[in-house]
TORFIKOL-674148 format. One record per atom (N, C-alpha, C): residue in three letters; atom name; x, y, z. Coordinates in nm, 3 decimals, m for minus. Each point is the difference from the previous one (the first is absolute). Example, Ala and Ser with C-alpha at 12.3 -4.5 7.8 and 13.67 -1.06 7.14 Angstrom:
<atoms>
    r   a       xx       yy       zz
  ala   N    1.319   m0.569    0.780
  ala  CA   m0.089    0.119    0.000
  ala   C    0.090    0.120    0.000
  ser   N   m0.035    0.105   m0.072
  ser  CA    0.082    0.119    0.006
  ser   C   m0.077    0.109    0.073
</atoms>
This chain:
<atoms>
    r   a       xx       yy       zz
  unk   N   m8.340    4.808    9.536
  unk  CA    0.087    0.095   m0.071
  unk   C    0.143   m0.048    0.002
  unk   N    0.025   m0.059    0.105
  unk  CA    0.168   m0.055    0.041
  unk   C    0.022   m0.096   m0.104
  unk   N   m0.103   m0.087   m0.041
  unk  CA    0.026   m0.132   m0.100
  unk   C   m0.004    0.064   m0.094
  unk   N   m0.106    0.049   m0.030
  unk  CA    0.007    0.100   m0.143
  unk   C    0.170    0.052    0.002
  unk   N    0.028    0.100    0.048
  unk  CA    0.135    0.049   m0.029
  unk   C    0.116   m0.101    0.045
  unk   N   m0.023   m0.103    0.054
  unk  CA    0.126   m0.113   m0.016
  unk   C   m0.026   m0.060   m0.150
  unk   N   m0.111   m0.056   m0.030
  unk  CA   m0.021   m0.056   m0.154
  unk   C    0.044    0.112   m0.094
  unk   N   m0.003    0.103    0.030
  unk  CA    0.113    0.137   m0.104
  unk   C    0.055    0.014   m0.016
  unk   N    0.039   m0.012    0.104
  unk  CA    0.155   m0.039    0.012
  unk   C    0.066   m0.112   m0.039
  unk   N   m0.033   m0.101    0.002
  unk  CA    0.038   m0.149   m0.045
  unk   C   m0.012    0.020   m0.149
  unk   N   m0.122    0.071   m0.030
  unk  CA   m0.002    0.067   m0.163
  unk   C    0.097    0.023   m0.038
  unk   N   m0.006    0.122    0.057
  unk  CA    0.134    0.071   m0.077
  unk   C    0.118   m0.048    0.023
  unk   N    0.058   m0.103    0.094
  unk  CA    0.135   m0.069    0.017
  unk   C   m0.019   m0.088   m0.145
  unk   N   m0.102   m0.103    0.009
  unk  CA   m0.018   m0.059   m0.086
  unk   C    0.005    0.081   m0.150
  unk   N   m0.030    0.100   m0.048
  unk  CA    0.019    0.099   m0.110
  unk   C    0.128    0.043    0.016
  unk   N    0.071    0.007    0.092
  unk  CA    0.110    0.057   m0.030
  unk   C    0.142   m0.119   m0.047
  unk   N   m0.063   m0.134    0.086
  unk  CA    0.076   m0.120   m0.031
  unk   C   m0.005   m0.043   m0.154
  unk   N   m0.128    0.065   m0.073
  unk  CA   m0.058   m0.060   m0.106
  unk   C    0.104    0.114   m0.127
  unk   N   m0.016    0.079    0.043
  unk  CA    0.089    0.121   m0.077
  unk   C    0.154   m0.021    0.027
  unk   N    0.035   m0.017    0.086
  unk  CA    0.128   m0.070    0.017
  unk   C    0.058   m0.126   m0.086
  unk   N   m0.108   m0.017   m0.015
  unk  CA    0.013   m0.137   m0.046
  unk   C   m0.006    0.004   m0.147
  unk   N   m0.136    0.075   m0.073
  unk  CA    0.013    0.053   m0.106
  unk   C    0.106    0.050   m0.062
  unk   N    0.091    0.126    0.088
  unk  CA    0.110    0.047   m0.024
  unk   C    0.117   m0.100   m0.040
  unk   N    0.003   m0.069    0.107
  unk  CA    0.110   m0.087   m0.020
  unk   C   m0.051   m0.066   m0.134
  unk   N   m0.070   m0.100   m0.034
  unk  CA   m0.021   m0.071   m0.086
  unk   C    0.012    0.081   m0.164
  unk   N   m0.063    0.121    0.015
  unk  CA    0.088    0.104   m0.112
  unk   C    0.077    0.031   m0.022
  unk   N    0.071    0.001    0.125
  unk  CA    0.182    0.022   m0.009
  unk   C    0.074   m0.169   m0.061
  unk   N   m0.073   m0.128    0.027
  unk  CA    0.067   m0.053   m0.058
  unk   C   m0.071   m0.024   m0.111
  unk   N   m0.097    0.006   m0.050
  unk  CA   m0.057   m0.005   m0.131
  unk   C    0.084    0.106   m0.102
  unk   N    0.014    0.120    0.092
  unk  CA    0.087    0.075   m0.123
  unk   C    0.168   m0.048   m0.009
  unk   N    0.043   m0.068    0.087
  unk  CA    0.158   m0.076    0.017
  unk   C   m0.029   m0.137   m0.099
  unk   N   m0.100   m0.040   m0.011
  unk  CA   m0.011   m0.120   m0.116
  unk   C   m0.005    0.041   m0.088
  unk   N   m0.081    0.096   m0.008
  unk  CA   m0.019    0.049   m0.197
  unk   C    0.148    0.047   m0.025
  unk   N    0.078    0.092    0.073
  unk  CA    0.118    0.050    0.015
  unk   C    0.128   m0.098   m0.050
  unk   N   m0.038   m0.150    0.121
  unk  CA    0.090   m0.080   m0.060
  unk   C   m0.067   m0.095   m0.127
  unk   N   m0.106   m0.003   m0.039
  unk  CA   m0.038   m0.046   m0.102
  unk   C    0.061    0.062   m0.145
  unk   N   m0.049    0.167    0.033
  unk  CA    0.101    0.082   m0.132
  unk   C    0.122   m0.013   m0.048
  unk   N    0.054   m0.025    0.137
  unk  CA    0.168    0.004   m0.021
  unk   C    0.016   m0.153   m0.026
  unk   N   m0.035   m0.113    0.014
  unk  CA    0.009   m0.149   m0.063
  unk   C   m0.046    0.001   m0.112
  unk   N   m0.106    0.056   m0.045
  unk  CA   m0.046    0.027   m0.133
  unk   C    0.112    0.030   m0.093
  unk   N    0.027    0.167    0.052
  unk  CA    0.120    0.041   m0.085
  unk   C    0.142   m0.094   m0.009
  unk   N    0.037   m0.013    0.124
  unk  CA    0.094   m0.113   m0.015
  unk   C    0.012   m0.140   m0.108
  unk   N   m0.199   m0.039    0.005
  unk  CA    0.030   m0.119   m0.090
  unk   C   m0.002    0.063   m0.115
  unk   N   m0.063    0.096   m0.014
  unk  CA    0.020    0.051   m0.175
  unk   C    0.112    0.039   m0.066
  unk   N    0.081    0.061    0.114
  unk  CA    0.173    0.059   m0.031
  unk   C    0.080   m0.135   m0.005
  unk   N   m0.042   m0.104    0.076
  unk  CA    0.108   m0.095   m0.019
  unk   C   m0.092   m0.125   m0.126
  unk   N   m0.101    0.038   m0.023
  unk  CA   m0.048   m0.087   m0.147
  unk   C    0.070    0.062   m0.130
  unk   N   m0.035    0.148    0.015
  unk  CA    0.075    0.072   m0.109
  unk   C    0.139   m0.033   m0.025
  unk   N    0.087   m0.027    0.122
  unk  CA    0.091    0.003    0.011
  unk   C    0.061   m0.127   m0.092
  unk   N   m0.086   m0.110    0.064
  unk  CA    0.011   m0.163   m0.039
  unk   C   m0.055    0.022   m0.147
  unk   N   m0.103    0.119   m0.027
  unk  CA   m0.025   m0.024   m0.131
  unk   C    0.112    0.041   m0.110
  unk   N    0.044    0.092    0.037
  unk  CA    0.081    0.081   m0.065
  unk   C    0.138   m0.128   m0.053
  unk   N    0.037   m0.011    0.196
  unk  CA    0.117   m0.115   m0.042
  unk   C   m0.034   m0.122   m0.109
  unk   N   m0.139    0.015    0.031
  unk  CA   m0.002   m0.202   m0.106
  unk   C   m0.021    0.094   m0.139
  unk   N   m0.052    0.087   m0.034
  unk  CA    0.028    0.058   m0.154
  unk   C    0.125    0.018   m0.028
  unk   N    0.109    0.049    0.156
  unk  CA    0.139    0.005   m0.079
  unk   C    0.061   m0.103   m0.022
  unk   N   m0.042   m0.113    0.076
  unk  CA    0.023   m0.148   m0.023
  unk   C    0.003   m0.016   m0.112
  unk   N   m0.166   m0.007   m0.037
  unk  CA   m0.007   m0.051   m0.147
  unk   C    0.048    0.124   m0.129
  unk   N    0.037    0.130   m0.006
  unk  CA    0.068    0.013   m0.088
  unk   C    0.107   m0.031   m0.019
  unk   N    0.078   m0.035    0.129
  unk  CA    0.131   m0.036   m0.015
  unk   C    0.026   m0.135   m0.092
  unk   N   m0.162   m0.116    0.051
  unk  CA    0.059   m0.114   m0.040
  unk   C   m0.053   m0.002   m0.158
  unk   N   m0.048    0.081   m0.005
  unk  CA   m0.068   m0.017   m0.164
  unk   C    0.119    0.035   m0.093
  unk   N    0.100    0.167    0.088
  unk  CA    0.094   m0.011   m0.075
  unk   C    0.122   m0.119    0.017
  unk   N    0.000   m0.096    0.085
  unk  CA    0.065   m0.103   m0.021
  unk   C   m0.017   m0.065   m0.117
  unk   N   m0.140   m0.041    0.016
  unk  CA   m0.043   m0.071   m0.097
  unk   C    0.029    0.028   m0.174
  unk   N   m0.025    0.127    0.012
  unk  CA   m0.030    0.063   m0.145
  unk   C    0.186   m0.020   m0.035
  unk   N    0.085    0.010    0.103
  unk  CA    0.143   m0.022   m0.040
  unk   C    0.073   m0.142   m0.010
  unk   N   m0.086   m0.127    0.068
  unk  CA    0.041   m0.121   m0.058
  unk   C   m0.072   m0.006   m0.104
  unk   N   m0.110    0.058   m0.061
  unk  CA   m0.059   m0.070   m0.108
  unk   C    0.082    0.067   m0.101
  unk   N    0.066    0.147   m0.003
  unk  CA    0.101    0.044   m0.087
  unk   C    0.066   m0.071    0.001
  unk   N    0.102   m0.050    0.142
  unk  CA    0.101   m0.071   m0.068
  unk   C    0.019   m0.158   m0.074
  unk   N   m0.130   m0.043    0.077
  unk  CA   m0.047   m0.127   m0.023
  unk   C   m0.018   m0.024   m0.182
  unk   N   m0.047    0.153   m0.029
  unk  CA   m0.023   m0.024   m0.178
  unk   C    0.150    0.077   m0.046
  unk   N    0.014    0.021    0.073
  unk  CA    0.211    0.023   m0.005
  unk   C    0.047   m0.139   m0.024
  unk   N   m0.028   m0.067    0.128
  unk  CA    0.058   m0.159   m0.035
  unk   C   m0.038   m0.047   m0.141
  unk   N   m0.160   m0.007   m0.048
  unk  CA   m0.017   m0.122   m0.061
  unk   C    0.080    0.072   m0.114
  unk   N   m0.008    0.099   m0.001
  unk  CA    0.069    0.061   m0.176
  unk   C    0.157   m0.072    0.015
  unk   N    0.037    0.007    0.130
  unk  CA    0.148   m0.052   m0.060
  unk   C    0.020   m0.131    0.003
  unk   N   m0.099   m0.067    0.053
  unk  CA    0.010   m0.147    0.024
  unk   C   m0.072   m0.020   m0.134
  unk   N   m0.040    0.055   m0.078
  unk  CA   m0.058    0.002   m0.168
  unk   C    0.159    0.022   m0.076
  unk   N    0.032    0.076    0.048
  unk  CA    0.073    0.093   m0.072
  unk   C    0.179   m0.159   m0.010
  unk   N   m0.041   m0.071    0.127
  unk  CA    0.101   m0.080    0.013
  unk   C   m0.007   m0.159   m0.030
  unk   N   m0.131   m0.021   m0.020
  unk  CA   m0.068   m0.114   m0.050
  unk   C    0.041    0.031   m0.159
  unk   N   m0.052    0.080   m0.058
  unk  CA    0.025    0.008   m0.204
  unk   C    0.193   m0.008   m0.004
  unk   N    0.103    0.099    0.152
  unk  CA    0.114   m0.028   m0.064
  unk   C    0.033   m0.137    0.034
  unk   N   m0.030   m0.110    0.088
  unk  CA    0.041   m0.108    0.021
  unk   C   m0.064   m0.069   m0.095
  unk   N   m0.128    0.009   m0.063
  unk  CA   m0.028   m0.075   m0.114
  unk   C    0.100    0.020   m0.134
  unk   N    0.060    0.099   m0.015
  unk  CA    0.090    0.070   m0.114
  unk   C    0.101   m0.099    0.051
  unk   N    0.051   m0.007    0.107
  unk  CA    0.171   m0.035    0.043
  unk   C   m0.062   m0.153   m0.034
  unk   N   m0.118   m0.085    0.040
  unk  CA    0.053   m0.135   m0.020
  unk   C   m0.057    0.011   m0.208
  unk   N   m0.032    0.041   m0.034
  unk  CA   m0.020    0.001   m0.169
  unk   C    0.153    0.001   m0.034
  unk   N    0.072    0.103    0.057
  unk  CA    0.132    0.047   m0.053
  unk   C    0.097   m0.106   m0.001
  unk   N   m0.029   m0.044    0.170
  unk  CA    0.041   m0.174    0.009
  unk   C    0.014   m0.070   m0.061
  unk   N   m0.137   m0.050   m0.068
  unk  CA   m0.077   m0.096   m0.060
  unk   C    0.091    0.024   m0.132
  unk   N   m0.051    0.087   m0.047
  unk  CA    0.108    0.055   m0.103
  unk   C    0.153   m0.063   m0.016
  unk   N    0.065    0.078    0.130
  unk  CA    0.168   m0.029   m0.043
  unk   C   m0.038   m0.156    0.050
  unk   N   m0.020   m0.023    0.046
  unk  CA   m0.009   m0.203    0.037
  unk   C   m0.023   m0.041   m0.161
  unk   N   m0.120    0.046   m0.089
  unk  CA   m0.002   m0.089   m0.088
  unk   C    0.123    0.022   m0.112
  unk   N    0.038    0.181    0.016
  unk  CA    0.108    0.016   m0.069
  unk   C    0.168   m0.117    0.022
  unk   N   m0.020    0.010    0.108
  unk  CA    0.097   m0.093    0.063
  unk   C    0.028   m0.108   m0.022
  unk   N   m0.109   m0.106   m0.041
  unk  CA   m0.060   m0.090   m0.034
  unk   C    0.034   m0.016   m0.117
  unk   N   m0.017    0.064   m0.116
  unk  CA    0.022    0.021   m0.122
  unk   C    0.117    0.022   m0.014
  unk   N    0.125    0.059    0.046
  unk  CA    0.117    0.021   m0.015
  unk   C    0.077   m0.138    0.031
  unk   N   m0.073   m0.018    0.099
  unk  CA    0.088   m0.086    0.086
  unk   C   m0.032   m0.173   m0.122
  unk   N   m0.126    0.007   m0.061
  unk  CA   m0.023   m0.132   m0.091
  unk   C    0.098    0.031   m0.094
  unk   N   m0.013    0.136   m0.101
  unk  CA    0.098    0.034   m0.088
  unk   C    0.144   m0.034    0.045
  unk   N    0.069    0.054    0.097
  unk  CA    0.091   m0.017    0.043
  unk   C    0.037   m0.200    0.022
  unk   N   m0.086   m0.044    0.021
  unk  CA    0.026   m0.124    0.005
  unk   C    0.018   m0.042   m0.167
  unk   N   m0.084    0.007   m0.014
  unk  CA   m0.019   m0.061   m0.205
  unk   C    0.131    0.063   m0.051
  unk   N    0.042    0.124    0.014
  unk  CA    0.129    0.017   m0.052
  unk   C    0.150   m0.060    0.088
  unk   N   m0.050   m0.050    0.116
  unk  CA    0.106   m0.078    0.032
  unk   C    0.049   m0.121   m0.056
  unk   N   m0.138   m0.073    0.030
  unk  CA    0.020   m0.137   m0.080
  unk   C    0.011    0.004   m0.144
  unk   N   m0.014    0.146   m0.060
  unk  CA    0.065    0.003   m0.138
  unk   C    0.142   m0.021   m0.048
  unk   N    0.037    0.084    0.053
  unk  CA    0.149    0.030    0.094
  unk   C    0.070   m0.118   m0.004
  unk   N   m0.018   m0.113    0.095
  unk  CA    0.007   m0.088    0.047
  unk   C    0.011   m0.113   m0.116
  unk   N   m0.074    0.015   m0.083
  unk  CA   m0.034   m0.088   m0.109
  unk   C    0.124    0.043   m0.078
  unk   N    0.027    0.108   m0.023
  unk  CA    0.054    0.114   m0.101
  unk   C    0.153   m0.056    0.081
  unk   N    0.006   m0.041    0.089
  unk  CA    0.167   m0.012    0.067
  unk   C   m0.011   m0.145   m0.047
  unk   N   m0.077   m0.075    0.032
  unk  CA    0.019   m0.154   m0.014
  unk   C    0.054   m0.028   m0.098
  unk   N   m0.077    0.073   m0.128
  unk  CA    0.020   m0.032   m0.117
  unk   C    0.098    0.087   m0.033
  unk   N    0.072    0.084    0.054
  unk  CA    0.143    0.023   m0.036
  unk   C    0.077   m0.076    0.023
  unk   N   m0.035   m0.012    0.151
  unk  CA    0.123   m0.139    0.053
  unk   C   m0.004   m0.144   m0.113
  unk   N   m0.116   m0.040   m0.054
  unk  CA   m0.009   m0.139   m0.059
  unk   C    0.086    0.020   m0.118
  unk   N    0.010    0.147   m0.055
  unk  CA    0.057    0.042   m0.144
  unk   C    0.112    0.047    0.049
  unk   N    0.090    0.048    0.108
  unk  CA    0.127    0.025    0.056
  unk   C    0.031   m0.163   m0.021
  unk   N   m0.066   m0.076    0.083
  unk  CA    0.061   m0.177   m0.002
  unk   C    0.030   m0.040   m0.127
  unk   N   m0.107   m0.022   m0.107
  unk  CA   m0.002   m0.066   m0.159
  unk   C    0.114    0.117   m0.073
  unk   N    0.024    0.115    0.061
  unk  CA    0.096    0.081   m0.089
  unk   C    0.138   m0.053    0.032
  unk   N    0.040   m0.009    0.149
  unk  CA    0.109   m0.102    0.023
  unk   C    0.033   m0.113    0.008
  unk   N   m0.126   m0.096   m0.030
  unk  CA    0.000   m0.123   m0.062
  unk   C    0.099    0.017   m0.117
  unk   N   m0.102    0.027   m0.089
  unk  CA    0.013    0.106   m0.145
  unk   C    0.202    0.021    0.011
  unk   N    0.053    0.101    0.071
  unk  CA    0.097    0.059   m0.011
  unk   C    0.118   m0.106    0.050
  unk   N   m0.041   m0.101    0.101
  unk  CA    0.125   m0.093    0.036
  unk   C   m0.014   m0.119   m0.138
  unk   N   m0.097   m0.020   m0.043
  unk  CA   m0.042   m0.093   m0.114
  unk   C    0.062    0.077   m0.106
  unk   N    0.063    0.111   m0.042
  unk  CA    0.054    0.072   m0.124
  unk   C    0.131   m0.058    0.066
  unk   N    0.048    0.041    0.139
  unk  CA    0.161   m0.012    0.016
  unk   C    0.011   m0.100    0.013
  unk   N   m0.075   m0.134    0.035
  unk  CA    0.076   m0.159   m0.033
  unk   C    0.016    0.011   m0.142
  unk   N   m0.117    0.017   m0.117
  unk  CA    0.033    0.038   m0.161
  unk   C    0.122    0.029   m0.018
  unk   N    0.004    0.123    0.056
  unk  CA    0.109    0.111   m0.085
  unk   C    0.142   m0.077    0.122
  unk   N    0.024   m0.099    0.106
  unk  CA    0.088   m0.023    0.043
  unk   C    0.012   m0.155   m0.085
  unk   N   m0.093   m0.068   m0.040
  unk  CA    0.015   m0.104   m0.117
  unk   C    0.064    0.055   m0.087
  unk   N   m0.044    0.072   m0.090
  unk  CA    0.057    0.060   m0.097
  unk   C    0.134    0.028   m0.030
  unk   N    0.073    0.061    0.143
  unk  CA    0.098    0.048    0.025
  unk   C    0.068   m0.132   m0.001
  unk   N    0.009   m0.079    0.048
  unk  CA    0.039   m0.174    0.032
  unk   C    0.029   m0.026   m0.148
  unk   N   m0.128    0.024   m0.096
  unk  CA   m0.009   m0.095   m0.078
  unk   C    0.113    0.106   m0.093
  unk   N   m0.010    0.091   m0.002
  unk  CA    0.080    0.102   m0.091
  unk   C    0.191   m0.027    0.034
  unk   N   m0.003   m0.002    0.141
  unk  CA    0.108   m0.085    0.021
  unk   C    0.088   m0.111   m0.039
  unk   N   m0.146   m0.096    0.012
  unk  CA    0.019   m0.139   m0.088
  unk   C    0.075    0.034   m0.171
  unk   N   m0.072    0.085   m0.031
  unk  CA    0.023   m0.008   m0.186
  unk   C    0.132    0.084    0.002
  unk   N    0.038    0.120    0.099
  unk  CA    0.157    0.054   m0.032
  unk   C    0.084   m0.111    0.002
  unk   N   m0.046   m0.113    0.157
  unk  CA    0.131   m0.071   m0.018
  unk   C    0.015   m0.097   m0.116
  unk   N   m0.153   m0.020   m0.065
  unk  CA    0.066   m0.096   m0.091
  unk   C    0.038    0.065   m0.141
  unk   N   m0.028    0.128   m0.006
  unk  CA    0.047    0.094   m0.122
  unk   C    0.161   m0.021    0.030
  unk   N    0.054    0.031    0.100
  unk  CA    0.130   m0.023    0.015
  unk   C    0.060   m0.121    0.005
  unk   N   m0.047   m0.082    0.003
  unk  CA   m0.020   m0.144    0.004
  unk   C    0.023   m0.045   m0.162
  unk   N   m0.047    0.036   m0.059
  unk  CA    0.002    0.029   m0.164
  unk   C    0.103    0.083   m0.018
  unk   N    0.049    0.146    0.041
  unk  CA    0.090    0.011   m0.057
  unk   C    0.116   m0.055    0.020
  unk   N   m0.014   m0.058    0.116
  unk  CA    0.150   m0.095    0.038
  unk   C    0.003   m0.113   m0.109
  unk   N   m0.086   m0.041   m0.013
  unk  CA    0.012   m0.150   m0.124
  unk   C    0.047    0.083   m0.178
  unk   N   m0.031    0.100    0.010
  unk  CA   m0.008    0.044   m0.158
  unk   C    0.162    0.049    0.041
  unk   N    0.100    0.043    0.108
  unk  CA    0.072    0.035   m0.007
  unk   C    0.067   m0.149   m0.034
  unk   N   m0.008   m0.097    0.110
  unk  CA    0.086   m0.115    0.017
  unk   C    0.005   m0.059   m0.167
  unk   N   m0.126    0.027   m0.070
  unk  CA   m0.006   m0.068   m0.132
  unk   C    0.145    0.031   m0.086
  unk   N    0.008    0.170    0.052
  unk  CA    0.090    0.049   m0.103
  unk   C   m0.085    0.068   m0.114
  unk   N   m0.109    0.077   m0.007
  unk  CA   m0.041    0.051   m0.093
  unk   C    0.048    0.113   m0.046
  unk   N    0.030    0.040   m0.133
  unk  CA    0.041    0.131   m0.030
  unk   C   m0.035    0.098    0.082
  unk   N    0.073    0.094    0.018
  unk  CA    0.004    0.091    0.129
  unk   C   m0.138    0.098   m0.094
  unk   N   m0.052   m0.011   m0.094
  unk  CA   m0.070    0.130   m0.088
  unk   C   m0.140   m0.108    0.013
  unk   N   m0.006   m0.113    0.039
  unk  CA   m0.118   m0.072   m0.011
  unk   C   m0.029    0.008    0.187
  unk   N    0.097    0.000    0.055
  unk  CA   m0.026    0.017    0.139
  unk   C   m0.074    0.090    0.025
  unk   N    0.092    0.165   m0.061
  unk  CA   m0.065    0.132    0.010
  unk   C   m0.136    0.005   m0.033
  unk   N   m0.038   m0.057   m0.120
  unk  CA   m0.140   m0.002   m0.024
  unk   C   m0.107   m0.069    0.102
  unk   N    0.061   m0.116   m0.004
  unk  CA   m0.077   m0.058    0.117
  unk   C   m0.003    0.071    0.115
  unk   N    0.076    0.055    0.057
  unk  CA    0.001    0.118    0.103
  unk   C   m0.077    0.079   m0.005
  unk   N    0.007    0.066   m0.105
  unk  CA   m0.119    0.117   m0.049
  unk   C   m0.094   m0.034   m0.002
  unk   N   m0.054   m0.123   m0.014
  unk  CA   m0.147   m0.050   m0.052
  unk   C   m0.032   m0.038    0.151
  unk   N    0.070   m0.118    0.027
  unk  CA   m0.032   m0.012    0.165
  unk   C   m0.018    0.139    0.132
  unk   N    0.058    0.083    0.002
  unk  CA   m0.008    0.123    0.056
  unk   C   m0.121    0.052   m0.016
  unk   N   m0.052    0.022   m0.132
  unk  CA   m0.136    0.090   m0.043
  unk   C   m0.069   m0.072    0.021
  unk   N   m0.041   m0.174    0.011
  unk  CA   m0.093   m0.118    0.044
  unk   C   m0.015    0.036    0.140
  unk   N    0.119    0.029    0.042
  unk  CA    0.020    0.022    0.175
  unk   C   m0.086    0.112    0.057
  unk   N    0.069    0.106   m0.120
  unk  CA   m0.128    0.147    0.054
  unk   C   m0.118   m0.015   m0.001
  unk   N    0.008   m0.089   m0.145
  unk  CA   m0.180    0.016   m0.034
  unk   C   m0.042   m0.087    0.146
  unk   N    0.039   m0.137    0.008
  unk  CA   m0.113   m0.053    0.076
  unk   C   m0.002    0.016    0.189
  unk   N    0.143    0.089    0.022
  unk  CA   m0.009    0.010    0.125
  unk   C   m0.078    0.130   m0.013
  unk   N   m0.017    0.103   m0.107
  unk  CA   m0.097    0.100    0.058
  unk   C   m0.152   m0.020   m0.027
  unk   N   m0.037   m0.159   m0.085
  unk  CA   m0.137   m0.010    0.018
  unk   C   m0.028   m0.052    0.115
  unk   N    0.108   m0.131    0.028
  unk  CA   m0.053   m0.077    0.182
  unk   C    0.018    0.138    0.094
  unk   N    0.069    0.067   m0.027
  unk  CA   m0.017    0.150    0.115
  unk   C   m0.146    0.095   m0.021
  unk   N   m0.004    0.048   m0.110
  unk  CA   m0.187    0.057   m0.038
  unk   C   m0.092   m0.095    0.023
  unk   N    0.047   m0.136   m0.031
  unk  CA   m0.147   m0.047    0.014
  unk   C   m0.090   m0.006    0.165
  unk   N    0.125    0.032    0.052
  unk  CA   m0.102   m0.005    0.173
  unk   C   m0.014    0.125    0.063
  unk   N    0.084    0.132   m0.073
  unk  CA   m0.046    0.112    0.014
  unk   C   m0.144    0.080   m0.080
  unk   N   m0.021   m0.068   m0.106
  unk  CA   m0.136    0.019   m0.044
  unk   C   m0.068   m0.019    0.043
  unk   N   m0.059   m0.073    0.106
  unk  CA   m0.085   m0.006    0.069
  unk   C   m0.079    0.122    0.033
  unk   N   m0.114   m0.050   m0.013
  unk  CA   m0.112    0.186    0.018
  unk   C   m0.059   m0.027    0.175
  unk   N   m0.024    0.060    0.069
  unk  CA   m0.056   m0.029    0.116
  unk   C   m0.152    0.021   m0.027
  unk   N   m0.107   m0.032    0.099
  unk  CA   m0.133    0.014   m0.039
  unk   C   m0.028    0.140    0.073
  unk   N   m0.109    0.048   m0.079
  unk  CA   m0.067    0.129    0.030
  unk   C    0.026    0.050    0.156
  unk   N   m0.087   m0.112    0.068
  unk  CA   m0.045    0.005    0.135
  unk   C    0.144    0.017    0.094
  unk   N    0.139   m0.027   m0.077
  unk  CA    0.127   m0.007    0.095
  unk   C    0.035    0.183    0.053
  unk   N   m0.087    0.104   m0.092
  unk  CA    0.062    0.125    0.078
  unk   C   m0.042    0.087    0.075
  unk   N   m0.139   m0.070    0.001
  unk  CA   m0.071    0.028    0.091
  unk   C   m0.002   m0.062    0.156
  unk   N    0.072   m0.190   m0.039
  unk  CA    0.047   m0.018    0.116
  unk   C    0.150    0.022    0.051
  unk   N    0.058    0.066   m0.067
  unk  CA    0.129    0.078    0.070
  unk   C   m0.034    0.146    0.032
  unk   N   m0.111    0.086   m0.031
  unk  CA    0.024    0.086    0.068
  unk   C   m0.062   m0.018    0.117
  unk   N   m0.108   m0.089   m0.013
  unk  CA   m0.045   m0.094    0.148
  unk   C    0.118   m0.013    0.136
</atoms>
């Protein structure tokens, strides 16, 4: 009976170690699920969290995006918009260059017109005062030679006096010689003022 109720005892120590033990192991089985819930929730609050942030991420960067590609088609319009005026400015160029070009040939051709147009004044200024000192040796011959014939008109009347001719045959001769005198000193005087100049002389004096 003594072994019997020591082995009952050992029973029930042993049952009570076993329930103890049970207990405990429920107490931490329910402290795992406990901290399992709360890691759970944790990773889901901080996934949400990370989810949330990377959606605000990416709306943010989409609206980046969506605002370089505005401005980006901002750019090309004006880099369009600045390509057609720099094609205009070198046409306009091109333009006054060839205008330039053209003035500047004209401008030459009427120089050397010019130029021609002076020469040949100057060559017709020269042949006009050729021309004009070639009248005054003439008209200073002339003068010489007109000289020559007064003195010998007087030259004559000294002999017709010394002769002694009637003073009424003198007079005549006087008279006749005098009007010989007018006549031919005013043709040797016209004849070198008649002279006509040529066309081309008044155009090279207003030259």
């Amino acid at each position: 009976m003594e072994q019997m109720r020591n082995e009952l005892l050992q029973e029930r120590a042993v049952k009570q170690d076993l329930e103890c033990d049970k207990i405990s192991l429920e107490r931490q089985n329910k402290d795992l699920k406990s901290r399992i819930i709360h890691l759970e929730g944790s990773y889901r609050s901080s996934k949400e969290g990370l989810v949330v942030q990377m959606e605000a991420r990416i709306a943010e960067l989409e609206d980046r995006l969506e605002s370089e590609e505005r401005d980006r088609a901002s750019l090309q319009v004006s880099n369009r918009r600045l390509e057609r005026k720099v094609k205009e400015l070198v046409m306009q160029v091109d333009d006054e260059h060839l205008s330039l070009t053209d003035q500047k040939d004209q401008l030459s051709l009427r120089l050397k017109a010019m130029k021609r147009q002076v020469e040949e004044a100057e060559e017709e200024i020269d042949r006009l005062e050729s021309s004009k000192k070639k009248l005054q040796r003439e008209l200073e011959e002339q003068m010489d030679v007109n000289e020559q014939l007064r003195g010998q008109l007087n030259s004559m009347k000294k002999d017709f006096r010394l002769k002694k001719l009637p003073s009424k045959v003198l007079d005549d001769v006087d008279g006749d010689d005098d009007d010989d005198l007018s006549t031919e000193g005013g043709s040797l005087y016209e004849a070198p003022l008649s002279y006509t100049f040529p066309k081309d002389s008044t155009a090279a004096s207003q030259i």
